[in-house]
C-alpha positions, 0 to 999 in steps of 0.5 A, a space after each residue: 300811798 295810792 289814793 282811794 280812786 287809784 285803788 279802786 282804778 287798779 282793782 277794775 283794770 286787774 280784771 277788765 281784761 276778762 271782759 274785754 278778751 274774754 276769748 284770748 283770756 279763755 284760750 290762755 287759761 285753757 292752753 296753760 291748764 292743759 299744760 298744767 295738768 300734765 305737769 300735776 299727773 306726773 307729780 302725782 305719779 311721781 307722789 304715789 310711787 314713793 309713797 309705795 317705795 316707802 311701804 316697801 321699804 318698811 317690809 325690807 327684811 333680810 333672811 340668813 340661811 345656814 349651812 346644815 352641817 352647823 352645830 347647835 352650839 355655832 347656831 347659837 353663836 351667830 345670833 349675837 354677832 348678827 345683832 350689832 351689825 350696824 342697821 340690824 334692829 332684830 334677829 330672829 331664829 327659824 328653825 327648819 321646822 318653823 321654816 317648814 311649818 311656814 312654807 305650808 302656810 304659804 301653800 295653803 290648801 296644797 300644804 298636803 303635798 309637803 307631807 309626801 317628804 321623807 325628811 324637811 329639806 329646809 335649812 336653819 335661818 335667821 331673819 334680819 329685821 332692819 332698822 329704817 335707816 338701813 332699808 335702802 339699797 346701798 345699806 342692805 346690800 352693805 349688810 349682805 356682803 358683810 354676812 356673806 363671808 362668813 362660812 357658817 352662811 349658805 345663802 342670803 335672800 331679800 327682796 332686791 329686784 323689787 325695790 330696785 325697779 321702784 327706785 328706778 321708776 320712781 326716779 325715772 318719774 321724777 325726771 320726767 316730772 321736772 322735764 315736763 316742769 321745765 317745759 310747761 314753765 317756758 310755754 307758760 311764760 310765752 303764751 301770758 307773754 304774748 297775751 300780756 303784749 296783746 293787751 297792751 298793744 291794743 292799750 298803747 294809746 291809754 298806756 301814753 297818755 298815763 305816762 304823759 299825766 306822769 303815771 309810774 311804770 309801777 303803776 301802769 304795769 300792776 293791773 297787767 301784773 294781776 291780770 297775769 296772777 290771775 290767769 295763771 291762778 285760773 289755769 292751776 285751779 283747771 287742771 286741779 279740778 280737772 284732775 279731781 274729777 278724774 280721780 272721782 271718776 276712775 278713783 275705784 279702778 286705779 285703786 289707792 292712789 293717793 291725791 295731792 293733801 291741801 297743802 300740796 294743792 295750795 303750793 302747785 296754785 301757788 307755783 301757777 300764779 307765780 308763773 303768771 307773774 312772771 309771763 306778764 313781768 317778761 312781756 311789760 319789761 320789754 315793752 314798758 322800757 320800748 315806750 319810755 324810748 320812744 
């Protein structure tokens, strides 16, 4: 159990650093924010595009034309084998009437045109509304080719191309997102490293004479240990807020982009201050084990 003075001594040392080096410790915290915040734009990149990929997932929806040599009676009965498709939440009937007076509403103002027709060209088709679950490529492409066999059906259309390209930049992002991760942990890791091994090169003379008084190696290397925490806190809380200000200032011209929740922005600090640990955990190993061989 530390006494109050041993508290108190740690408390002081945690930040003493800041002091002292006020230019190292800066440069540190400028160098690993910098590198942070490329990390947390991707992430955000990353966030945004499966937020879209799921608004379009809810419009996924699938539309079963049909021959026009059907009868009544066959239309009639496709209906209720299209309904217990697995992933099939609604089937509903579109006559070529609906479907023409559907087109015209998407045309709008040059609707007119449409009335030069002598006959509707549309066929009867049925709209698929599909369950969540099956929104994803894979499923609806399973439900296609079950209704592409059946010969009363001439054609099948879904919004393919589009989900297929979020997919894959959504993917591409997340990639690029843990690359980026990856790398901004191991430059990180090296600069607290190395500013960890500066500080206790330039206290090698306080750090000997505690060992000599019988100070613990915990007890050395905790002020260094929060010392790094605090950094590695210091730099997340850059980059964030330099990411805010960013989104305060181009917010209206990127247009619903969606920031990082609370919660969000508490685990992305958090990871920051773990990466401090770790950078000044890597550095007093090495040099802690250095001095008790000596």
């Amino acid at each position: 159990m530390l006494s109050r003075s041993q508290t108190s001594y740690l408390f002081r040392e945690s930040f003493a650093g800041f002091h002292r080096r006020k230019l190292t410790t800066g440069v540190t915290i400028l160098i690993m924010g910098s590198a942070l915040l490329v990390l947390a734009i991707l992430t955000l990149i990353t966030f945004n595009m499966g937020h879209m990929l799921a608004k379009a997932r809810q419009g996924i929806d699938m539309r079963v034309f049909l021959r026009a040599d059907l009868t009544d009676t066959q239309m009639a009965e496709l209906q209720p084998r299209l309904v217990v498709i697995p992933g099939v939440k609604d089937v509903t009937w579109i006559s070529p009437e609906m479907a023409l007076n559907e087109f015209k509403a998407n045309l709008g103002e040059d609707a007119g045109i449409l009335d030069m027709l002598d006959e509707n060209p549309l066929p009867a088709s049925f709209h698929l509304t599909l369950t969540p679950g099956a929104r994803g490529l894979d499923s609806v492409r399973a439900i296609r080719d079950e209704v592409a066999d059946w010969e009363e059906v001439s054609e099948i259309l879904f919004n393919q191309q589009w989900i297929d390209a979020l997919e894959q930049w959504t993917f591409r992002f997340r990639m690029a997102s843990l690359i980026a991760g990856l790398i901004v942990f191991v430059a990180a890791v090296f600069v607290i490293s190395n500013t960890v091994k500066l500080t206790m090169a330039a206290n090698a003379r306080v750090i000997q004479i505690q060992k000599l008084v019988g100070a613990t190696n915990g007890f050395i290397r905790t002020p260094y240990l929060a010392e790094g925490m605090i950094q590695g806190f210091l730099a997340g809380a850059v980059a964030m807020g330099l990411l805010a200000v960013a989104g305060w200032l181009f917010g209206d011209r990127l247009g619903g982009i969606e920031f990082f929740s609370p919660a969000q922005i508490g685990g992305f600090i958090l990871f920051c201050v773990t990466l401090g640990l770790i950078g000044s955990w890597s550095a007093m190993r090495k040099y802690l084990t250095m001095r008790s061989e000596i």
